[in-house]
C-alpha positions, 0 to 999 in steps of 0.5 A: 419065416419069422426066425429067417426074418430075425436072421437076415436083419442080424446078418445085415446089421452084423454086416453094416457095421463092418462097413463102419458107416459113420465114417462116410455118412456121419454127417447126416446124423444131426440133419436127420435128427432135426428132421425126425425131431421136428416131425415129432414135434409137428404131430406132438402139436397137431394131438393138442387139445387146444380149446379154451388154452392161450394159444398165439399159434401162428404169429410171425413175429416173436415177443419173449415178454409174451413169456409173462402173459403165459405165467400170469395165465397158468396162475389163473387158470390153474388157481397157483396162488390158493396153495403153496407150491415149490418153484424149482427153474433150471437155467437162471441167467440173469434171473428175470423169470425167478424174480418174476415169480416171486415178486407175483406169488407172495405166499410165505409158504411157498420156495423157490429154487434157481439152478444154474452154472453161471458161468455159462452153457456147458456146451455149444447149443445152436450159434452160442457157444460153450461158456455163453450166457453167463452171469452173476448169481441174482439178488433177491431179497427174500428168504424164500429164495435159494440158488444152486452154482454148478452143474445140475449134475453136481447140484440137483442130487444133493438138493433132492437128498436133502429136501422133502421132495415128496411133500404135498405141495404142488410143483412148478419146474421151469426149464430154461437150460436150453441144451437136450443134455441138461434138460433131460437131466433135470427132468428124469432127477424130478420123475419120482417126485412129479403128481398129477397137477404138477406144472412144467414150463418150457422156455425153448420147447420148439427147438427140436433137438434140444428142449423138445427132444428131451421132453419126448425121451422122458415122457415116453421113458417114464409113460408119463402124460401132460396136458397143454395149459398154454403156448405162445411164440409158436411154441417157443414158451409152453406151459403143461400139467401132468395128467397123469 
């Protein structure tokens, strides 16, 4: 019964596409993802242990400043400062959070890296359009930091070949590259390397199709777990610790 079963789903499937569905029912395709996307995202909130987290879930107005608040939170209740950590953040723009973090983290020990193209999204995301948000390389007097110009694909390989990417340190990735593609590109490169107490921050995490998506394809690609350290903006900005 079941080899009749796997039989008729082939010749179904065999048949669909003959019939070349993309033709008359492509248009639903990003409808759909959005809804099985925001879906995912409703349950990925509703499992959260959220007791004793910085949480704002529900507000009605959003504050990007809140993005601050939930910095200096992770820094306290993690205890970010007893150690030296590496900051990697992809998609800098104008370069508010990396200045942020390394004006309020003074160990010397500690590195940060920006990754951007600076000239702009590679392609459209939402109402921007491909070549939006551009900017120039900040200035940040400090030797700590470094950037990198170009897309991640370009940049990150030869970064994470050139730098002791399996030290102890414990690691903060900022993601901010708003578009699925360039996320989940900057997490998948990072997979090897991520511990146990490692820091993600995500700057657009409820956008289902895109920061979200790209978080869900790789935690349940590489099996790995994280715990929610604190959300605000209804999600939009969210810190997590890799649990394991």
């Amino acid at each position: 019964m079941k080899e009749i079963i796997i039989k008729i789903a082939q010749l179904l499937k065999g048949f669909t596409l003959i019939l070349k569905p993309h033709l008359f029912l492509g248009w639903l395709r990003n409808p759909l993802l959005m809804i099985s996307n925001t879906i995912s995202l409703s349950r990925w909130i509703a499992e959260q242990d959220k007791h004793d987290i910085l949480n704002d879930f529900y507000s009605f107005k959003r504050n990007y400043a809140k993005r601050y608040q939930l910095y200096q939170y992770v820094i306290n209740k993690l205890a970010v400062n007893e150690t030296a950590f590496d900051y990697l953040e992809f998609g800098v723009c104008h370069g508010e959070s990396i200045k942020w973090w390394v004006a309020n983290n003074q160990n010397k020990e500690n590195s940060f890296y920006g990754f951007d193209t600076f000239e702009g999204l590679p392609e459209n995301w939402g109402t921007f359009k491909k070549g939006d948000m551009n900017a120039n390389i900040p200035v940040i007097d400090d030797e700590r930091v470094s950037f990198f110009k170009g897309l991640f694909q370009d940049t990150l390989p030869d970064f994470i070949a050139s730098q002791p990417m399996h030290n102890s340190k414990r690691k903060i990735i900022h993601l901010d590259a708003d578009l699925f593609s360039s996320t989940l590109y900057a997490l998948t490169s990072l997979a090897p390397f991520l511990k146990k107490g490692d820091i993600l921050i995500f700057d657009e995490f409820n956008v289902p199709n895109h920061e979200f998506y790209a978080f869900k394809c790789f935690t349940e690609s590489y099996y790995i777990k994280t715990k929610l350290v604190a959300a605000v903006n209804n999600y939009y900005q969210i810190a997590l610790m890799i649990a394991e």
